[in-house]
C-alpha positions in Angstrom: 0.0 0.0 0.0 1.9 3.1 -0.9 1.6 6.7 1.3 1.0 9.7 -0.8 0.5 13.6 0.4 -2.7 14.5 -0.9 -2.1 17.5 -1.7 0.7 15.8 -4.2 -1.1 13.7 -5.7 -0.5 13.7 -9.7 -3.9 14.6 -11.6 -4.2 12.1 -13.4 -3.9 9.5 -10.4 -6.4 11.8 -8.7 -8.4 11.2 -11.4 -8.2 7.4 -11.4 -8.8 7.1 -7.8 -11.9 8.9 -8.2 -13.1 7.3 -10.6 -12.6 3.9 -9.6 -14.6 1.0 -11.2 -17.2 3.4 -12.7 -14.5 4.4 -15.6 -14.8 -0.2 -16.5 -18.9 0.4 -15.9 -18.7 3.0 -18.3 -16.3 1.2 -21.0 -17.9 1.5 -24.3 -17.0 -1.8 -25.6 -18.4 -3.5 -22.4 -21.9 -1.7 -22.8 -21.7 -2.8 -26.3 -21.3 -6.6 -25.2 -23.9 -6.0 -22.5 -26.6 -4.1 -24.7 -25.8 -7.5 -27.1 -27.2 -10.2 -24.3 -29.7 -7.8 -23.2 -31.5 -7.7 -27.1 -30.9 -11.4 -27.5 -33.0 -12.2 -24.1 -35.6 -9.7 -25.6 -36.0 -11.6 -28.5 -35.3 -15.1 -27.2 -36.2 -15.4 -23.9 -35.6 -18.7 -21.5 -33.4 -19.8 -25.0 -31.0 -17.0 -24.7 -31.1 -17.1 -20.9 -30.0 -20.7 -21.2 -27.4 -19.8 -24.1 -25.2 -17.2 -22.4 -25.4 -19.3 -18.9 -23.4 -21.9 -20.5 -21.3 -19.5 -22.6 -19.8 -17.2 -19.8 -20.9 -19.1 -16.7 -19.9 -22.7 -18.1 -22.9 -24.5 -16.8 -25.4 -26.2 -19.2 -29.3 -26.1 -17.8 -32.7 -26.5 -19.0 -35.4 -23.8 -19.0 -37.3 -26.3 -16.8 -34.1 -25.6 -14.1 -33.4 -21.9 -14.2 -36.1 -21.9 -11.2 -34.9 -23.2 -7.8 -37.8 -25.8 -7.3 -38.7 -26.8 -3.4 -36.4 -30.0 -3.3 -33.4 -27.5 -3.6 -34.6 -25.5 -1.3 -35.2 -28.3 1.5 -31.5 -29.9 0.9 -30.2 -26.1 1.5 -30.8 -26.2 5.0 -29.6 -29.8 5.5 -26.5 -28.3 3.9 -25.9 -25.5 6.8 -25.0 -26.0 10.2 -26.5 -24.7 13.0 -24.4 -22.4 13.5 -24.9 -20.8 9.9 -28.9 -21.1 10.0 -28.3 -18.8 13.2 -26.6 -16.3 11.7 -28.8 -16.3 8.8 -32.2 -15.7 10.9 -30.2 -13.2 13.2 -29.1 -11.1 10.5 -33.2 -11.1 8.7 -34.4 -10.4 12.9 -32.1 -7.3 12.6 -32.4 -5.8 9.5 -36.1 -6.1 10.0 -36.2 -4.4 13.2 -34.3 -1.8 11.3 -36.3 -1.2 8.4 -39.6 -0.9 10.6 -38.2 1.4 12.5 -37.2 3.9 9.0 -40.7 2.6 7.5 -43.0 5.9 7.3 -46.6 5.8 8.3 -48.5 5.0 5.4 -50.6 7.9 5.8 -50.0 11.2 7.2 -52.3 14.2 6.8 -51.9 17.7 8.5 -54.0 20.6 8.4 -51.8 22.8 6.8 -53.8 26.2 7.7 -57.5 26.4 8.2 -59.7 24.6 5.5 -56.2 22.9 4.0 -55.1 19.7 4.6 -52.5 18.4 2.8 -50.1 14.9 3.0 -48.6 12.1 2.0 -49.2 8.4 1.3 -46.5 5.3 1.1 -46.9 2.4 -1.1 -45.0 -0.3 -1.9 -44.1 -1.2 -5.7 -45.6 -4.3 -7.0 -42.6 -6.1 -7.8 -38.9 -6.4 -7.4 -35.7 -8.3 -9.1 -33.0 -8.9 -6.8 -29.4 -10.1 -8.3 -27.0 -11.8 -6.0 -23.7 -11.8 -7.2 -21.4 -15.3 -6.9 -18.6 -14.8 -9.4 -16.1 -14.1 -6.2 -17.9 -15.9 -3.4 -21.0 -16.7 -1.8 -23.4 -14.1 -0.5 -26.0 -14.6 1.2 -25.6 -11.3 3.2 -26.4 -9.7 0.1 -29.9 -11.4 0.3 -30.7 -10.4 3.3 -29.3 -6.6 2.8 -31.5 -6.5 -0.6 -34.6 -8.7 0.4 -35.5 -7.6 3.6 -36.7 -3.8 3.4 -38.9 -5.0 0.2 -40.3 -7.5 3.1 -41.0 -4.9 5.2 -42.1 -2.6 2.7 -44.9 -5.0 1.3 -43.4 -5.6 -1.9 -46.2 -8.7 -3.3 -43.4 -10.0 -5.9 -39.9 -10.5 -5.3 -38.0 -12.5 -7.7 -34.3 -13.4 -6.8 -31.2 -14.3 -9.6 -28.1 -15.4 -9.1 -25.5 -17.2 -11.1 -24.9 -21.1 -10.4 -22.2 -22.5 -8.6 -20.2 -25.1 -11.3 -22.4 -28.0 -10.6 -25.5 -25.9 -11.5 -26.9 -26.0 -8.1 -27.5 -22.9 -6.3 -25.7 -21.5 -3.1 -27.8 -22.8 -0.2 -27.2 -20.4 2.3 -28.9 -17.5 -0.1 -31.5 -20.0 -0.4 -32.1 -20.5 2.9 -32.2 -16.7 3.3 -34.6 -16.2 0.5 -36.7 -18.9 2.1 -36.5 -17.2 5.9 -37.8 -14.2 3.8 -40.5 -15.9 2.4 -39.3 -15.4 -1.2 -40.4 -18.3 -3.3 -39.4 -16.8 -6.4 -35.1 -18.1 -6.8 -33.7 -18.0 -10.7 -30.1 -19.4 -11.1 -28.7 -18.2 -14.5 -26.4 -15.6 -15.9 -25.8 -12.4 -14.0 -26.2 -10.2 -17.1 -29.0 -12.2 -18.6 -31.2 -12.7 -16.0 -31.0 -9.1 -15.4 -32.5 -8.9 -18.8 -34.5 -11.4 -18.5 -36.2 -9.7 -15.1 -36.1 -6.2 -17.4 -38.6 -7.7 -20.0 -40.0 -10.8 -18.4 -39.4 -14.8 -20.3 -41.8 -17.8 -19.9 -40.1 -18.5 -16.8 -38.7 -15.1 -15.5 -41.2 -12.6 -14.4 -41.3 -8.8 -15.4 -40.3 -6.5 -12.6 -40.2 -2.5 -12.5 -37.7 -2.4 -10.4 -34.3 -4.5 -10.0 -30.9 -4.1 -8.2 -28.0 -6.0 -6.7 -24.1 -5.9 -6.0 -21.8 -7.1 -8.9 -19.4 -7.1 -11.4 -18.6 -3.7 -14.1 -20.8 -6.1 -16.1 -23.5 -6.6 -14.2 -23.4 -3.1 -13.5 -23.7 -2.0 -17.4 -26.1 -4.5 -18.0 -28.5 -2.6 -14.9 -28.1 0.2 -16.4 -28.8 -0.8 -20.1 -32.2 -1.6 -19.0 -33.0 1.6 -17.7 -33.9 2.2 -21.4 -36.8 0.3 -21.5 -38.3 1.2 -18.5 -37.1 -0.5 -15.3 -35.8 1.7 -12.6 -32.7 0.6 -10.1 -32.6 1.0 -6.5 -29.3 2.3 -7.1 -25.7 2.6 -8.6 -24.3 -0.8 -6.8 -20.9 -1.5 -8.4 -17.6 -3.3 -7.2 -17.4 -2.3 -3.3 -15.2 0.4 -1.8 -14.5 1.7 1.5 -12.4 4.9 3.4 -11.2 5.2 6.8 -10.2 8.5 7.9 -7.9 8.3 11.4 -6.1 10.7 13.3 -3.2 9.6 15.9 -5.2 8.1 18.3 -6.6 5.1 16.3 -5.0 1.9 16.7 -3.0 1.0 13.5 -3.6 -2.4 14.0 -7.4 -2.4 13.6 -7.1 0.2 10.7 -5.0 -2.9 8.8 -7.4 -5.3 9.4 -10.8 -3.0 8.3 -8.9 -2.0 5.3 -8.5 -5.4 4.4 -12.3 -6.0 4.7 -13.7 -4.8 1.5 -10.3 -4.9 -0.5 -10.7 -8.7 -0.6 -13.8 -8.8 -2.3 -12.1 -8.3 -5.5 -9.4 -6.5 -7.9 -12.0 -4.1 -9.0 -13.0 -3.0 -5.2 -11.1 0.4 -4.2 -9.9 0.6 -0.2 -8.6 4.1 1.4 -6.8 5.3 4.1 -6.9 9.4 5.1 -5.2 10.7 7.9 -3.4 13.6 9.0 -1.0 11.4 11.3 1.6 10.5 8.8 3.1 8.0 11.6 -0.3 6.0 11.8 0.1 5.7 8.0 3.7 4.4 7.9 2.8 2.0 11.2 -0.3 0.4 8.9 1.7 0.2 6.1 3.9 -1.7 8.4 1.4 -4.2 9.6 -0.8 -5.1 6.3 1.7 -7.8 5.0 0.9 -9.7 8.6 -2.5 -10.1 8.2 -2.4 -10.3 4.3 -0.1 -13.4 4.7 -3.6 -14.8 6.9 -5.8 -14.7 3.9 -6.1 -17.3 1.1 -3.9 -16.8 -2.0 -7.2 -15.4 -4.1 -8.2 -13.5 -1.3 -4.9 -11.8 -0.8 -4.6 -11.2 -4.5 -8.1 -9.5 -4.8 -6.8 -7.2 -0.9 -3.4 -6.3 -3.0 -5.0 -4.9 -6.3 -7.3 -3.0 -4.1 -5.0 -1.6 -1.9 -3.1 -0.1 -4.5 -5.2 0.4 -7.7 -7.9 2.3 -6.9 -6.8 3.1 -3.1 -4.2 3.6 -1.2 -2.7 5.5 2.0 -3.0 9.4 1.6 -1.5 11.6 4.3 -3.5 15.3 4.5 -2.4 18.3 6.4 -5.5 18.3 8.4 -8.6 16.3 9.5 -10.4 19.2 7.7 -8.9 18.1 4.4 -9.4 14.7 4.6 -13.4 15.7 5.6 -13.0 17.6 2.2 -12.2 14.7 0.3 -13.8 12.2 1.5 -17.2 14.6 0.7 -15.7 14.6 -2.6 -14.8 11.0 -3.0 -18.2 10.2 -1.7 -17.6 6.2 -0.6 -19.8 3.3 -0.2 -18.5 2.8 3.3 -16.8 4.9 5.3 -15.4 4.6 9.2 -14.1 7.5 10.9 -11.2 6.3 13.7 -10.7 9.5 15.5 -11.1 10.6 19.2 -14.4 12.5 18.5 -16.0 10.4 15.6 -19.3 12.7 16.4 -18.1 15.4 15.6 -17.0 14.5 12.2 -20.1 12.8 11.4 -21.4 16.5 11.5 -19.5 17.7 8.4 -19.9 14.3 6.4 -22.2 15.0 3.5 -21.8 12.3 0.7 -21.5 8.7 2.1 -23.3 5.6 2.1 -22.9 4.8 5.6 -20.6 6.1 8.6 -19.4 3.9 10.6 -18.1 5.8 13.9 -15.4 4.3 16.0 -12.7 1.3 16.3 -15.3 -1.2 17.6 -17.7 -0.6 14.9 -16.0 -2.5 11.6 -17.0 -2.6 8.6 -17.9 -6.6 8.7 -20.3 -5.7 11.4 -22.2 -2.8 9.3 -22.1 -5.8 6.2 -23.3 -8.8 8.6 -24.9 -8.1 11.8 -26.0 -4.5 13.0 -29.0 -4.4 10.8 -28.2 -1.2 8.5 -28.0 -1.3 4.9 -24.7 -2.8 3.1 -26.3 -2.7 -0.2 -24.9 1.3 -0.6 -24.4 3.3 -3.5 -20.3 3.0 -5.4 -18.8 4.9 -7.5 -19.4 8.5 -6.4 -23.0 7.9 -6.7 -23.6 8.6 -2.4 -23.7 12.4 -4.0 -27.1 11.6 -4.9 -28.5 8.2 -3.5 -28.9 6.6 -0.3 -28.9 2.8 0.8 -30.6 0.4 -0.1 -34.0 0.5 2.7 -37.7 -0.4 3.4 -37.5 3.6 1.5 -36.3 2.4 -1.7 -39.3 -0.2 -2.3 -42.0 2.6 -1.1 -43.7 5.3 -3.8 -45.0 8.4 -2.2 -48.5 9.4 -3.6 -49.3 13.5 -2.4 -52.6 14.0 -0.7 -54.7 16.7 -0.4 -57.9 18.5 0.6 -59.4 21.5 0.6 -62.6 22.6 1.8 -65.1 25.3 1.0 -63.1 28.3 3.0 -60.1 26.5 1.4 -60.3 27.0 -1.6 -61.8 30.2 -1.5 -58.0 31.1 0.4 -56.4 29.6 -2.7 -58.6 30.9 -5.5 -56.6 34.3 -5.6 -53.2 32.3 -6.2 -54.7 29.9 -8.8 -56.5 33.4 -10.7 -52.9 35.1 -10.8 -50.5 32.2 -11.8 -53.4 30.8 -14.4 -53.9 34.2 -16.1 -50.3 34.4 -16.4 -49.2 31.0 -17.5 -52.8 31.4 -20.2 -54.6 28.4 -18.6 -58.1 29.8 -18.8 -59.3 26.6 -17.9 -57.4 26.4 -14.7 -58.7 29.9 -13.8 -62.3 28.7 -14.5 -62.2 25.6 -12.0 -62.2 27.8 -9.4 -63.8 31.1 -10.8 -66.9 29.3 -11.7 -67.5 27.6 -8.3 -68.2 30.5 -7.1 -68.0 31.8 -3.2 -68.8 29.5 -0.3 -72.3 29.4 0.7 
């Protein structure tokens, strides 16, 4: 992991560690592949589903298997321990508790002033696809994270795709998680096809308006391809990232070991250290090849690339400027290590979480507090927020007026109609006449 200044950081470096993975989402001979496999499952269907599974994913099924039937599902949980099931059912209890507790009332009406009332009603959408990512592992984290608001939100159709392990089976644990949830609805096929084949709908796939999930730069293109034809994302969820800014009190030992928690999930993920304390820097720098030599040679392959292609250690003349750019790098996750992580949590605008303190790590936030670790990458916590019971609600205005009402508003309407030349707008009100 090398230690830069930031304030010497070469532009075009700069540039690339802003950017990240978002420049590969972006690639135009990528999207040009995606688009491809996104038309074919138009036109094809369950055939072309089938196709590219075997092509990129090397597993040869039927259309009659792309669905995860009930036998599967039973022989997941013989496959987990009881230790695993737990964990599983923990991690549902807690993000649920969670996502009640952010869900809205799903009505609330004020009188605004006298003879207004005005408000706001939550529903849920009608359906959701949910992608699982298994290229680099298995996750059935990413389940819960996804799967769970919708739950709570009332979402009637959730539909659930993930790639297939070698042997064409499915990875049990998210199919014991989908089960916990209540999610019937389990596809195994090819990340970038079934998220076309969720886009349109096939015989066997069913059409959702709304579709997500964690993965690859092609997975990524291929979720935003089918924005095009009408399907809207829960959000911009790319390779994984996360930034720790520390000052001299945090342990250098624990900063090692969180940095190495999202750099192992792949070459493509981007991990960052800020701090002012140029010692702490050199001192984690120090202790990274310890714990790197504890993970598995794929796993310490995927921390490395991280650690240094997108990320890396940047020293900054103050906590103020590492604030600065951390609001300008705006990351997935981010933990502040300092003595007062409150009052830095005041002046952090764009991130997808915070996590505050040594004893909060990021594996905790991914696995077993109950917040959302489905969070928008690549610069994209500028605009959007987590994936929560939020994302799966639509927000319908309400209003009424009575007759003193609208007799306060018929002045405003008059002016703004005559002006914008709505005569028709000016009549609904003119031509009711005063309040009896």
């Amino acid at each position: 992991m090398e230690i830069q200044r930031l304030s010497q950081v070469a532009p075009e470096r700069l540039r690339q560690i802003l950017q990240r993975s978002r420049a590969e989402v972006f690639d135009d001979e990528r999207a040009a592949h995606v688009r491809g496999i996104v038309e074919d499952v138009r036109r094809r269907g369950d055939a072309a589903i089938v196709e590219h599974t075997q092509r990129h994913d090397g597993v040869a099924l039927s259309p009659d298997r792309l669905r995860v039937d009930r036998q599967e599902v039973t022989r997941a949980y013989d496959a987990l321990d009881d230790g695993l099931r737990t964990a599983l059912a923990t991690s549902i209890e807690r993000a649920r508790r969670y996502n009640e507790w952010l869900r809205p009332p799903a009505l609330q009406l004020e009188e605004m002033e006298a003879g207004l009332t005005a408000g706001v009603k939550f529903t849920p959408v009608e359906g959701v696809g949910v992608y699982i990512p298994s290229g680099k592992g298995a996750f059935p984290s990413t389940c819960i994270t996804l799967v769970t608001p919708a739950v709570v939100a009332g979402v009637e159709e959730i539909a659930v795709v993930l790639p297939p392990r070698r042997d064409g089976s499915a990875d049990p644990a998210v199919l014991v998680a989908a089960d916990l949830l209540g999610v019937s609805q389990v596809f195994r096929c090819n990340g970038v096809a079934g998220i076309a084949g969720l886009a349109f709908g096939t015989a066997t796939l069913p059409r959702v308006p709304l579709l997500g999930g964690p993965g690859n730069p092609y997975v990524t293109a291929a979720q935003m391809a089918v924005q095009a034809h009408g399907v809207r994302l829960l959000s911009f969820l790319g390779p994984t990232e996360s930034m720790i800014i520390a000052d001299a009190s945090a342990d250098p030992d624990r900063l090692a070991l969180d940095l190495l928690n999202e750099a192992e999930h792949g070459t493509d993920s981007a991990v960052i250290l800020l701090t002012a304390a140029e010692g702490v820097a050199a001192e984690v720098v120090e202790r990274l090849p310890r714990y790197l030599a504890q993970l598995p040679a794929r796993r310490r392959e995927f921390a490395e690339a991280a650690l240094s292609r997108y990320g890396g250690a940047f020293v900054t003349d103050t906590l103020e400027e590492a604030v600065a750019f951390a609001n300008l790098y705006a990351p997935e996750h981010l933990q502040i290590a300092t003595r007062d992580p409150y009052a830095l949590l005041e002046r952090i605008r764009n991130a997808g979480e915070v996590l505050l303190g040594q004893d909060t790590p990021f594996s905790a936030g991914n696995y077993a507090i109950g917040v959302p670790a489905a969070l928008p990458t690549g610069g994209f916590a500028r605009v959007a927020s987590g994936v929560t019971v939020l994302s799966y609600l639509k927000a319908t205005s309400v209003a009424r007026l009575d007759a003193a009402g609208l007799a306060r508003v018929r002045p405003v309407v008059e002016r703004l109609g005559e002006y914008e030349d709505f005569p028709a707008h000016v009549l609904a009100v003119r031509e009711r006449g005063e309040p009896g």
